[in-house]
Each structure stands twice: as C-alpha cells, then as structure tokens.
N, C-alpha and C positions, 0 to 999 in steps of 0.2 A: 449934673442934672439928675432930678431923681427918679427913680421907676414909675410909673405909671400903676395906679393902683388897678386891679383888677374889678368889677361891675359884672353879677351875676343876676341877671331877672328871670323870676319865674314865667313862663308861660303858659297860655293853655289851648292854644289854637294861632294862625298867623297871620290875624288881625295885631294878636300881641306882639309875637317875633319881629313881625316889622315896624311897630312901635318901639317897641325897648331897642330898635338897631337904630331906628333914627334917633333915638334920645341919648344915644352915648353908650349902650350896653357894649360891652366886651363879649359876653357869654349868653347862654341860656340856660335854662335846668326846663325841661318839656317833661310837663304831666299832666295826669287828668283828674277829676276830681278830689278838689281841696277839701271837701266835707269829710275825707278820708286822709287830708296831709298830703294827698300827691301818690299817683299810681300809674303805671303804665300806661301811656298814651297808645290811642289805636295807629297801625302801620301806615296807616294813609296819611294821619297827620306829620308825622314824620320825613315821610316823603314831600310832602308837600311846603312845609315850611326850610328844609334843606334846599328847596328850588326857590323860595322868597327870601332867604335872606343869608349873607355869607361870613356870618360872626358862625363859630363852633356855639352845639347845640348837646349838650349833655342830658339825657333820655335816661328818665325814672327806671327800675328795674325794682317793681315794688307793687307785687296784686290785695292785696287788704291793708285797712288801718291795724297800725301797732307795729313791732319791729319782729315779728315771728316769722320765718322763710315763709312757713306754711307749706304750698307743693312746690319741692326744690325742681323737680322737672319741669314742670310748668314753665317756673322760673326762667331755666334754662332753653328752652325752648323759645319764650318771649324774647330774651336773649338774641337769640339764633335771628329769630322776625324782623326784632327793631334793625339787627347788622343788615340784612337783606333789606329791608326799607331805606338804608342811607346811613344810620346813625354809626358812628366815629368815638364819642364817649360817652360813658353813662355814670349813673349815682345810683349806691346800693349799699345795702348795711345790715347785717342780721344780727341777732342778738336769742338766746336762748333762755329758757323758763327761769333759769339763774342771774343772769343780766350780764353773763358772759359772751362773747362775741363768738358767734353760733360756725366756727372753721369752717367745718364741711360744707355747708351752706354756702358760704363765700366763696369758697375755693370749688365748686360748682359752677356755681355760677358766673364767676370771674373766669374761669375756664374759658367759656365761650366766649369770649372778649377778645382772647389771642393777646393779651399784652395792649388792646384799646387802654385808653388812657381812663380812670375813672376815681369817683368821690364815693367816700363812706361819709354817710349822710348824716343827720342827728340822733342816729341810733348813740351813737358815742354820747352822748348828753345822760343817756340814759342807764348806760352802761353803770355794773357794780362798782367798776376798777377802769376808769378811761386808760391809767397810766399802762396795765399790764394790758388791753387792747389795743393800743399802740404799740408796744414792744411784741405784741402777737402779731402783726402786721406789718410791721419795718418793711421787711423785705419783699412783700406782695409785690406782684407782676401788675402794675399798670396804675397801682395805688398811686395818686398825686398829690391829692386835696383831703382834708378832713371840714366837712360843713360841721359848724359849733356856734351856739351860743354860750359856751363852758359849763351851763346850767339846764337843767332839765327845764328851770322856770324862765329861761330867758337871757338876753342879751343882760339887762337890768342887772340880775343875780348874778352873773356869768364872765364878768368884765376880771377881777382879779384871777378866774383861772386863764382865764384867754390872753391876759399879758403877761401869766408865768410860764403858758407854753410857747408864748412867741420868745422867751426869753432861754429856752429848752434848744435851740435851734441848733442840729449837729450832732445831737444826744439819737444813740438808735431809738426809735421810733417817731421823733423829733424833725424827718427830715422832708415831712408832706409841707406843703401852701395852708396855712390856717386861712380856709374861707367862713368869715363870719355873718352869722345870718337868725333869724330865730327870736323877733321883738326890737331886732336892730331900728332904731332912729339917727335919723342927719345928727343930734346932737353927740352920739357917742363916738361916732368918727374922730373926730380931732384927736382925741387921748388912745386910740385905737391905734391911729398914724403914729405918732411919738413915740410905741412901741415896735414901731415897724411892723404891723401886721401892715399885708397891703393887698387884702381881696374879700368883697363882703356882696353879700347877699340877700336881694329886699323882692318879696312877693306882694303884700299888699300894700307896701308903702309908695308902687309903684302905683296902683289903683286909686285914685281922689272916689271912685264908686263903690269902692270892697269889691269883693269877688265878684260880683255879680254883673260888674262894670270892667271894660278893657283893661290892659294898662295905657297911659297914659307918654306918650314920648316928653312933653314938658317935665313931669312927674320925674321921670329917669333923670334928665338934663338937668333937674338941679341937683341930685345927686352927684353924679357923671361933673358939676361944677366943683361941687365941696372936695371930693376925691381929686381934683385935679386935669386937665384934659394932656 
C-alpha cells in the first residue's frame, strides 16, 4: 500500500484552517499578508486556530518581502511569541546580499525552536548554489522539508530539477521531504508521484476567489482526490 502523499495549504485566518481540514489538508503553513508572499501571523491567530483545528500548523517566521533576515532579533523574538501562542513548527529561510544561505541568521533563529520541526521555504529557489545550501544544512536541528518549485520562475520551470533532487535521496543534504509548491497545478502531480516525491503545497489553488476569497474545502478535496486519500 502506498504512502499517502502529504497536502500542505496556505492559510490566513481560521475560516481557512478549517476549510483546508475539512477538504483533506494534512498540514498548514499560517501567514499573513500575501501582497508580501507570506509573514508572520499575529499571536492571537495562532492561538486561535490551534483550538479550531487539529492537523499540525507550520507558522511563517518571515517579517518583510524578499529573503533578507533583516532584524535577526526581532526574528527571534517572534520566534519566542508564536512558541508561547501554540505553534509546534515553523517555515523560514534566509538568504544573504550574495544569494548564499544567510547561517547566522538561521541558526538564530532556529535556535529558538529547540529542535521544533521546521521548513526552509522558497528562499532555496532563489538561492546562487541550491546544491551547496543543502549541504550547508544537512545537519540542521529540526530541518525536515525544503518548500520548492526547483525554479525561481516556478513549478513550470522547476520540474526537472525537482525530479533530480527526489532522485538525490540519501546523499548528505538530500535527506529533507521535498514539499512542492510555487505555480504547482493538479496537472503536474501525476509525473511528480512517479518520481516519488510525495508532499505538495497549493495557496491559491486552493482559493476559486484569489486571495481575496477563503479557501475553499471542495477546492482542497479535489486535490486531497488526485494525491490520493
């Protein structure tokens, strides 16, 4: 029998959390404004949708658009917040003026995590060198998942790197969950699976409204169909 593929929806309040739980979500990723790709939800939401819904909830750790820490204490301090409001895992990723994977930064702010389980997000997309960011990372404390479209421009663009690294599997830095996400549509699944990746990630594809509009539990469900139940 085979694994059950893993369903990650973005959310942004918990109208949506418990839509994307009734439609088949596995997961969440909790952020707040998308006009910026997703940033630190405030502490109350957090709290709040950890009491409506009981699929794990991985919490932004990301104050401005672009992949620059910016204030690592701040950072870490939001950090410190969202653990004291509920949250369990998070998603974070820095990257520096070089398009090198910003250490200190990470290792900062992962600090306060204590070994929480957490995602480096699609900073790696954008990254000079994905391969040596992953080998700078192997051994991270809490590291699980890399969110990727392979491509800075997309799922579209991004599909042959994303089945060379599902095919990496075992090699040091090789050893995270490829969660796929980033222009992802139902059609590129099928050839996704084949490769055995088996965890993907849809923000407005969940949405029949765009952002502006919930997400949609039907919307998830035919997803949550194609992957499998």
């Amino acid at each position: 029998m085979s694994k059950r593929a893993v369903l990650e929806v973005i959310a942004l309040d918990v109208e949506d959390a418990v839509a994307a739980q009734a439609g088949g979500a596995d997961r969440l990723e909790l952020v707040t404004d998308m006009a910026a790709d997703g940033l630190t939800p405030a502490a109350a939401t957090v709290t709040a949708i950890r009491a409506a819904v009981d699929i794990p909830v991985r919490v932004m750790l990301r104050l401005a658009d672009g992949f620059a820490a910016g204030a690592v204490e701040r950072l870490a301090a939001a950090a410190c917040e969202m653990r004291e409001a509920g949250a369990e895992e998070f998603v974070l990723g820095f990257l520096d003026g070089d398009g090198q994977v910003d250490l200190a930064a990470v290792e900062r702010v992962a600090g306060e995590l204590e070994g929480c389980r957490w995602t480096f997000h699609r900073a790696i997309d954008h990254a000079a060198d994905r391969d040596a960011l992953r080998k700078q990372l192997a051994d991270f404390p809490g590291l699980d998942t890399y969110l990727t479209a392979g491509s800075a421009r997309g799922v579209d663009a991004g599909v042959p790197v994303l089945c060379a690294e599902a095919g990496r599997r075992g090699e040091p830095g090789y050893g995270q969950q490829l969660l796929v996400g980033g222009g992802l549509r139902l059609e590129h699944v099928p050839a996704l699976l084949d490769e055995g990746i088996d965890a993907f990630h849809i923000g407005g594809a969940a949405r029949p409204d765009g952002w502006s509009g919930p997400v949609s539990a039907e919307a998830v469900a035919r997803w949550r169909s194609v992957l499998g139940s």
